[in-house]
Structures are given as structure tokens and as C-alpha cells.
C-alpha positions as CSV (number, residue, x, y, z in Angstrom):
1,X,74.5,65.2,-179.1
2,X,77.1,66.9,-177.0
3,X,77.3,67.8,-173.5
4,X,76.1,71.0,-172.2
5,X,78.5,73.0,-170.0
6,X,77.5,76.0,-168.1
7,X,80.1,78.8,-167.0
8,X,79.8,81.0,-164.6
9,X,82.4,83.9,-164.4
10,X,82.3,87.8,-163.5
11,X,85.6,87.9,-166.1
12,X,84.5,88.3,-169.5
13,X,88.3,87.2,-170.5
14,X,88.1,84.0,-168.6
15,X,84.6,83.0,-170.0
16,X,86.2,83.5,-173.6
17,X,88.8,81.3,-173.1
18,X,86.8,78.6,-171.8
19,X,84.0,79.2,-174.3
20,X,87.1,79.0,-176.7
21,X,88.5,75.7,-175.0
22,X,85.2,73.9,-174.2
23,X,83.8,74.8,-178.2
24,X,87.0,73.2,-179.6
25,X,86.5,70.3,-177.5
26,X,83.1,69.5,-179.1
27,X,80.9,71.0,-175.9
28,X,78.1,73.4,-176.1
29,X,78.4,76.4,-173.7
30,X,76.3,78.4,-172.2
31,X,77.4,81.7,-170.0
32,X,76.4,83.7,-166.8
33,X,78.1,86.5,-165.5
34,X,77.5,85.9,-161.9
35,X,76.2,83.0,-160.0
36,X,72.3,84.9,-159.6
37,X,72.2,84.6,-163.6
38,X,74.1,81.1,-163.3
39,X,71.1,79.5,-161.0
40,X,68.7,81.0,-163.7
41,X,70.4,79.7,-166.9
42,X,70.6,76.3,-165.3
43,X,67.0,76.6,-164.5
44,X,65.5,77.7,-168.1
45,X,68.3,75.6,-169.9
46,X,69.6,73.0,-168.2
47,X,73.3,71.9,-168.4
48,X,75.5,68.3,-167.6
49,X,78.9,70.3,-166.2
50,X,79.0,73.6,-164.4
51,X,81.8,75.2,-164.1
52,X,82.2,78.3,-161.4
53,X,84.4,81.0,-160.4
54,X,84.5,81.6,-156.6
55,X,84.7,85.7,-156.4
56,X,82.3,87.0,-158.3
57,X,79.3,89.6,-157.3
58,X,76.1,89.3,-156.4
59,X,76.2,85.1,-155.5
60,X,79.9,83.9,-155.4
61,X,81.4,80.5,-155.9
62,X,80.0,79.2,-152.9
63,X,76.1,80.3,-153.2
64,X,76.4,78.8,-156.6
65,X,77.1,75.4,-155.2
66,X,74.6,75.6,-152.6
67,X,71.6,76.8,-154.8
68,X,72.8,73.7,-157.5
69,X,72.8,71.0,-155.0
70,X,69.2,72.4,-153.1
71,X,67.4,71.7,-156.6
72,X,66.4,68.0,-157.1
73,X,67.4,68.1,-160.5
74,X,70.2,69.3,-160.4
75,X,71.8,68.0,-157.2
76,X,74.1,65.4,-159.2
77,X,75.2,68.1,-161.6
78,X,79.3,67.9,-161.5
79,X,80.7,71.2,-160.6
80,X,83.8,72.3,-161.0
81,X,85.1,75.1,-159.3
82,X,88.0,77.7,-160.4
């Protein structure tokens, strides 16, 4: 089973070419568009990695974090921020 890696970026280029990198690597990825939708997709699907842009609308970078580490299960999640 792979690993699960979330992405969270407002540019549709920049999730491409991670969902390009990450698919070729062997992980599955799933994608938000802003952290808001990012907090939701890791609540309805889960994920092991998360990785996040910092400028983005709605919930930037730094939101995301927060809102990861306030939920119990998901306050070990790595997160890795670009």
C-alpha cells in the first residue's frame, strides 16, 4: 500500500507537477486548492504527508498548520511547507 500525500496549492501548475513528481515516485495524491478545502480533504480522507504552500486564499500556509496540529489525529502528520 502506498503512502498518501496531500497537496495543498492555490497554483494549478505547481499541484501538477507535484502530482506528476509524487505519482512517479509510487505515492497516491490527493489535492486542495486552498488550505479551507485542505483541512476538509484531510478530514474525509485522511493522508501520511501534507504538503502546503504558504500564500494561498482563503487559509494560507500558516492556518493550515495550525488547523493540522489542533486535530488529535492528525497532530503527528509531517508537513512540509513550500
Amino acid at each position: 500500500m502506498s503512502k498518501t500525500v496531500l497537496t495543498i496549492d492555490d497554483s494549478r501548475t505547481m499541484r501538477e507537477m507535484l502530482n506528476h513528481a509524487l505519482v512517479q515516485a509510487g505515492y497516491t495524491v490527493i489535492q486542495a486548492v486552498d488550505g479551507v478545502e485542505g483541512l476538509e480533504v484531510l478530514q474525509a480522507q485522511g493522508a501520511d504527508v501534507v504538503i502546503t504552500d504558504i500564500n494561498m486564499p482563503r487559509l494560507d500556509g500558516f492556518g493550515v498548520i495550525e488547523g493540522v496540529r489542533a486535530n488529535p489525529d492528525h497532530r503527528a502528520t509531517p508537513i512540509l511547507v513550500l
